[in-house]
C-alpha positions as a Markdown table, in Angstrom:
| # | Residue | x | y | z |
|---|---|---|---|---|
| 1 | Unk | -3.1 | 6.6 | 0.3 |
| 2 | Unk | -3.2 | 6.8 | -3.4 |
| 3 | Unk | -2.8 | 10.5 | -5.1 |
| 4 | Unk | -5.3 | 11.2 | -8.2 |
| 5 | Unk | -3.9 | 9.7 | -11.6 |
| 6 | Unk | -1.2 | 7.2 | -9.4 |
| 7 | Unk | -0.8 | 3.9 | -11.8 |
| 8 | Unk | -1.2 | 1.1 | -9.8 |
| 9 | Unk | -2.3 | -2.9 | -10.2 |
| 10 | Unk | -5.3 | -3.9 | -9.5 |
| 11 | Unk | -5.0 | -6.3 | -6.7 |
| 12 | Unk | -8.3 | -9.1 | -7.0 |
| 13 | Unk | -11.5 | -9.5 | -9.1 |
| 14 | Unk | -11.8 | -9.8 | -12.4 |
| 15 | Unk | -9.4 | -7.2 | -13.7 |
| 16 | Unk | -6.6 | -8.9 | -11.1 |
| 17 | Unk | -3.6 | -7.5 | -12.1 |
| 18 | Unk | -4.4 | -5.0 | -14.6 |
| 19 | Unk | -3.2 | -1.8 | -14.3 |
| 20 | Unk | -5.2 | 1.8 | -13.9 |
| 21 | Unk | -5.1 | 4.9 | -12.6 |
| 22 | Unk | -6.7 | 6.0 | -9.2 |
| 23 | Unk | -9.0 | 8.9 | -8.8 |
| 24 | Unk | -12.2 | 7.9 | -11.3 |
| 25 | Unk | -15.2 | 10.2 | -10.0 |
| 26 | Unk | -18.0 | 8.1 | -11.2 |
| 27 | Unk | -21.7 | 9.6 | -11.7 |
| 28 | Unk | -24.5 | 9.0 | -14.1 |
| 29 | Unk | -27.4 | 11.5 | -15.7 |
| 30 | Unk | -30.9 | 10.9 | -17.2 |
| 31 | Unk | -31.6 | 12.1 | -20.4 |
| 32 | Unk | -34.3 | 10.7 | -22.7 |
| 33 | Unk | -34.7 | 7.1 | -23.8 |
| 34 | Unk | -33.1 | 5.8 | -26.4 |
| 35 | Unk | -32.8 | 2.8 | -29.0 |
| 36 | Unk | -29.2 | 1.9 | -26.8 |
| 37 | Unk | -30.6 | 2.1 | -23.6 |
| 38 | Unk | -33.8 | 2.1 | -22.6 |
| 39 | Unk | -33.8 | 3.8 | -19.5 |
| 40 | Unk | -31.9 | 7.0 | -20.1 |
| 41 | Unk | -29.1 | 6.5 | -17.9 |
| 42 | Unk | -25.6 | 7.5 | -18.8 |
| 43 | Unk | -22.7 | 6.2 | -16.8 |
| 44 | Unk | -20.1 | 8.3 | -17.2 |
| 45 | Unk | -16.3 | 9.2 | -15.6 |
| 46 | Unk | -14.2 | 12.0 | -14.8 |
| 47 | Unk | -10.2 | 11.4 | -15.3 |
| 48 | Unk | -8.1 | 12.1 | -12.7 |
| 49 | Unk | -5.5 | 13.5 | -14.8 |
| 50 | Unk | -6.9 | 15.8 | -17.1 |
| 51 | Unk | -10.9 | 16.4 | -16.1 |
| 52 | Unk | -12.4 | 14.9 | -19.1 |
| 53 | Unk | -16.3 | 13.5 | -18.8 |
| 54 | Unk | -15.6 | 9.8 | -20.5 |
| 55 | Unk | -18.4 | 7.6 | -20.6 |
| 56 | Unk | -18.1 | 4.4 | -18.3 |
| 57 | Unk | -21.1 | 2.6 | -19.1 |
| 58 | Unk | -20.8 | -0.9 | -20.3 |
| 59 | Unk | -24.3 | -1.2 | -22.0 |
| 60 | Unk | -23.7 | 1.5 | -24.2 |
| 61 | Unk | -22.4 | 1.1 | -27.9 |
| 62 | Unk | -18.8 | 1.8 | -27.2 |
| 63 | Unk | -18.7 | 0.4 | -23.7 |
| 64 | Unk | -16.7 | 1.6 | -20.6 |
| 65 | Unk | -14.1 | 4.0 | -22.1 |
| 66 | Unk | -12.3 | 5.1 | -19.0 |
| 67 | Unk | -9.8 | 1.8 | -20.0 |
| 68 | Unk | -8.9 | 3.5 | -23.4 |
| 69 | Unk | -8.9 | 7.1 | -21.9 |
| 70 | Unk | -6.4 | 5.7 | -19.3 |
| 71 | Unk | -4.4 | 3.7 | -22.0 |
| 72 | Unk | -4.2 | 6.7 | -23.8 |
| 73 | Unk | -2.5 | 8.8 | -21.2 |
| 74 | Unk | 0.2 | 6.0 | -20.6 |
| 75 | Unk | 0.9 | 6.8 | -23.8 |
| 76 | Unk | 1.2 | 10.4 | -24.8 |
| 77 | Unk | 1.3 | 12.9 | -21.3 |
| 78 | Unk | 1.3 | 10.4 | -18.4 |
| 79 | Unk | 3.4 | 7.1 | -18.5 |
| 80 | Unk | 3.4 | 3.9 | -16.4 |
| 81 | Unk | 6.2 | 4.3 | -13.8 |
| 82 | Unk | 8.9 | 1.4 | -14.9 |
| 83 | Unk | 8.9 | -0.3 | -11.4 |
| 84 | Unk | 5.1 | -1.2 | -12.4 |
| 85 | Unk | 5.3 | -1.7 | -16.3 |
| 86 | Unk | 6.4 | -5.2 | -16.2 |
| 87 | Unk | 6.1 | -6.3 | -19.7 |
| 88 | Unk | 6.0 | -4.2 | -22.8 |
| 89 | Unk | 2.3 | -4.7 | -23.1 |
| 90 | Unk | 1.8 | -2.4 | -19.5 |
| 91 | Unk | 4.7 | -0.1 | -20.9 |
| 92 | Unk | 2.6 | 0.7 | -24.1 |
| 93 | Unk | -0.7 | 0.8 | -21.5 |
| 94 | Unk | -2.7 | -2.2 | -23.0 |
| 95 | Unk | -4.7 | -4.2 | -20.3 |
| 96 | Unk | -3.6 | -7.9 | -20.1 |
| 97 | Unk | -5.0 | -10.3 | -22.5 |
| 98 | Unk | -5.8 | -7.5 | -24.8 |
């Protein structure tokens, strides 16, 4: 069993292979409409490392950001472990083919 924030590689599906943290708590609230999104909904994320609300909602503006959030903890407060950064793309915390 993984521990919240672990760094591991995504084992099948369409992000095979890339890496990310384990932990996400993933929820949604309605709001009002809007010109983004017509229903109200915003997906949204809680890190696993430091608590932050990040919005995980692919049909918004910005898209999912829990990939960046994540990218940016591998590279300021908590790295890839070097048995799983590979290349220095992972090292650096930047999703394959990015």
């Amino acid at each position: 069993m993984m521990t919240d924030g672990e760094w591991f590689r995504i084992p099948g599906g369409p992000d095979e292979g890339r890496l990310h943290m384990a932990g996400w708590k993933l929820s949604a609230i309605k709001g009002e409409p809007t010109d983004f999104r017509s229903d109200g909904w915003l997906s949204y994320g809680i890190c696993p490392v430091c608590s932050a609300m990040v919005q995980a909602d692919e049909k918004r503006v910005y898209g999912d950001m829990t990939w960046d959030h994540e990218q940016w903890h591998a590279r300021t407060d908590h790295p890839i472990p070097a048995e799983l950064a590979a290349t220095p793309q992972d090292q650096a915390g930047v999703p394959p083919g990015a």
